[in-house]
VOKEMAR-319673 format. One record per residue (C-alpha): residue in three letters; x, y, z. Coordinates in nm, 4 decimals. Example, Ala and Ser with C-alpha at 12.3 -4.5 7.8 and 13.67 -1.06 7.14 Angstrom:
<pt><code>Ala</code><px>1.2300</px><py>-0.4500</py><pz>0.7800</pz></pt>
<pt><code>Ser</code><px>1.3670</px><py>-0.1060</py><pz>0.7140</pz></pt>
end
This chain:
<pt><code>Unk</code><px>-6.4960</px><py>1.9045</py><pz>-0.3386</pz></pt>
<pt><code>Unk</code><px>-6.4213</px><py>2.1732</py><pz>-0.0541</pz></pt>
<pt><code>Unk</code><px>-6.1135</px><py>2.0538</py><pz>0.1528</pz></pt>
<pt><code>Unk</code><px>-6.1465</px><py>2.1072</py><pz>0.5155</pz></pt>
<pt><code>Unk</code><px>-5.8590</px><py>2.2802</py><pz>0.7163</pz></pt>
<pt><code>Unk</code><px>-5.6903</px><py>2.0806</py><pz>0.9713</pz></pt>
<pt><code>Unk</code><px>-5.8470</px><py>2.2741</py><pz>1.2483</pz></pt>
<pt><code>Unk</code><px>-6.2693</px><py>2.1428</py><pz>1.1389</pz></pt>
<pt><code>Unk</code><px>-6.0647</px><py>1.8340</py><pz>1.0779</pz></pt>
<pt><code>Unk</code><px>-5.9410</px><py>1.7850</py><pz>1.4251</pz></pt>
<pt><code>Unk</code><px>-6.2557</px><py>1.9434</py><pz>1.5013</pz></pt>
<pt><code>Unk</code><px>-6.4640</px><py>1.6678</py><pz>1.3880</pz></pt>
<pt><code>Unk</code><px>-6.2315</px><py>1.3710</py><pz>1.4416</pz></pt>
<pt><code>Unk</code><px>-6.1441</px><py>1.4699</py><pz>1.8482</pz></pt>
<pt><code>Unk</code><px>-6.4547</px><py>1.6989</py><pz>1.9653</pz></pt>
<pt><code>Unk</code><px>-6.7440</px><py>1.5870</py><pz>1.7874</pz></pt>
<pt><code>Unk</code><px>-6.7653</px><py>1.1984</py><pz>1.9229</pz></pt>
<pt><code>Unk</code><px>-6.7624</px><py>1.3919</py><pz>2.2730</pz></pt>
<pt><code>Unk</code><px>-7.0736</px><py>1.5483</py><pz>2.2143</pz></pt>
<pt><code>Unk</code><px>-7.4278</px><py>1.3666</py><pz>2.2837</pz></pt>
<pt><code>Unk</code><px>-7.6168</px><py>1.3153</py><pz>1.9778</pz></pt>
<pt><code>Unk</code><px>-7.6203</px><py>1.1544</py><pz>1.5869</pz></pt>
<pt><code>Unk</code><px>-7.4406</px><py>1.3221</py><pz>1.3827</pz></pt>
<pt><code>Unk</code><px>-7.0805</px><py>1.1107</py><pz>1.3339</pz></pt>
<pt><code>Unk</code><px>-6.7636</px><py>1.2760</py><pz>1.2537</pz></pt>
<pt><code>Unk</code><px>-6.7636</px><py>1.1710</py><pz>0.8237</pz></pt>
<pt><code>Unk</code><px>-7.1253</px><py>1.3497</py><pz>0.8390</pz></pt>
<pt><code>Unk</code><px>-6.9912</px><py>1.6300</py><pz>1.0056</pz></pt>
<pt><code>Unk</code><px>-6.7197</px><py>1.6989</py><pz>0.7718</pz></pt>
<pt><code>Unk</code><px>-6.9561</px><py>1.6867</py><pz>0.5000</pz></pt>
<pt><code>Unk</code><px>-7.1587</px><py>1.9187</py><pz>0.6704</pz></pt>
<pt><code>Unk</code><px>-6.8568</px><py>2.1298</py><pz>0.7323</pz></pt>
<pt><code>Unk</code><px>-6.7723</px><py>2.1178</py><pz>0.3348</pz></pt>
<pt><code>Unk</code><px>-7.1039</px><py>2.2393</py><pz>0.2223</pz></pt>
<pt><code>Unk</code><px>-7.1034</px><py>2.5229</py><pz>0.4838</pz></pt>
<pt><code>Unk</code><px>-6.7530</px><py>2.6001</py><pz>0.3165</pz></pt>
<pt><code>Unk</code><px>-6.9104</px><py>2.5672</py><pz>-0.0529</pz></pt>
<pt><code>Unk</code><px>-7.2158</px><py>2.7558</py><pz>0.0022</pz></pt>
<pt><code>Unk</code><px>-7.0721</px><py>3.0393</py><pz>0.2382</pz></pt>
<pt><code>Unk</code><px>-7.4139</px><py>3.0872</py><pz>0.3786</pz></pt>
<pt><code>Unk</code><px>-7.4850</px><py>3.4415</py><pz>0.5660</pz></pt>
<pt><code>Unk</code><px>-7.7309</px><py>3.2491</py><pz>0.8357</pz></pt>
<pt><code>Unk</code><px>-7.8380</px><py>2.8744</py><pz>0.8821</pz></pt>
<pt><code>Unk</code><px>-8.1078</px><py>2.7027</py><pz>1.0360</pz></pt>
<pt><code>Unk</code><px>-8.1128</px><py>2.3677</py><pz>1.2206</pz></pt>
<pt><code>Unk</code><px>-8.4126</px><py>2.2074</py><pz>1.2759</pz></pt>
<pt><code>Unk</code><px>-8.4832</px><py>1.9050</py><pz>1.4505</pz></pt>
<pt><code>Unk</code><px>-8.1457</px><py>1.9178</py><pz>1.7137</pz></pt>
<pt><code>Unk</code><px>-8.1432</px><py>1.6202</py><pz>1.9295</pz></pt>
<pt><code>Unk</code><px>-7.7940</px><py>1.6060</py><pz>2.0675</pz></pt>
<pt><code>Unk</code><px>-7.6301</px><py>1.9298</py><pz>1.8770</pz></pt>
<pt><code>Unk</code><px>-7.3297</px><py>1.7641</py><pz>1.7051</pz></pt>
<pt><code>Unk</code><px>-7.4691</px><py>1.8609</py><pz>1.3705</pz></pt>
<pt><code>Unk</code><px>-7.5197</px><py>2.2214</py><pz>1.5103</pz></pt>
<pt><code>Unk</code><px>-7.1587</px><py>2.2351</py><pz>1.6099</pz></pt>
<pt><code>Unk</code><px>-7.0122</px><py>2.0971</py><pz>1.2995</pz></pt>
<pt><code>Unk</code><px>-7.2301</px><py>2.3987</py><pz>1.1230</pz></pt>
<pt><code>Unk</code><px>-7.1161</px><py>2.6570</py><pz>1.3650</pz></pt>
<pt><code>Unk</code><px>-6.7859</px><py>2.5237</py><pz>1.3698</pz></pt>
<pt><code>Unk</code><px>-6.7602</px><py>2.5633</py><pz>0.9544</pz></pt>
<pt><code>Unk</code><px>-6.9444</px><py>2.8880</py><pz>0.9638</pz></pt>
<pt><code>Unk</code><px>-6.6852</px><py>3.0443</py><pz>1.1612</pz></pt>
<pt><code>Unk</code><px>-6.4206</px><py>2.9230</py><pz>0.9094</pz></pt>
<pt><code>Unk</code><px>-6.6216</px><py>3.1272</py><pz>0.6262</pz></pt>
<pt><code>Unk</code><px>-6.6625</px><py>3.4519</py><pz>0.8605</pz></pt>
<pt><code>Unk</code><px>-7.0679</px><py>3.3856</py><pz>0.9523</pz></pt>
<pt><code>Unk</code><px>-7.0909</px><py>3.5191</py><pz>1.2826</pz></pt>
<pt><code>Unk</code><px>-7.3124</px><py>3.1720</py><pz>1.3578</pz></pt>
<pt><code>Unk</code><px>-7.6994</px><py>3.3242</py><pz>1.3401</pz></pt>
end
């Protein structure tokens, strides 16, 4: 399993519950460790209600260099 810096840590933990939607913080950073397995060139979301799970994608794409397409 992908460890997460402490930056998408903090991330997750502090930011995310401040954003409107369903995506909670242990989701996110298993969102985030995918994003950092994978290393994906552009994602998709589909189906945003609140964004949280589009910021904990963006958030991990940054950490592998996507520029968040």
């Amino acid at each position: 399993m992908t460890e997460l810096n402490e930056n998408l840590k903090n991330y997750a933990d502090e930011y995310m519950p401040t954003i409107h939607g369903w995506c909670d913080p242990f989701k996110a950073k298993d969102m985030m460790r995918k994003v950092l397995e994978e290393k994906p060139i552009i994602s998709v979301e589909i189906g945003v209600f609140g964004g949280k799970s589009l910021f904990a994608i963006g958030a991990a794409l940054e950490g592998v260099g996507g520029n968040g397409q």
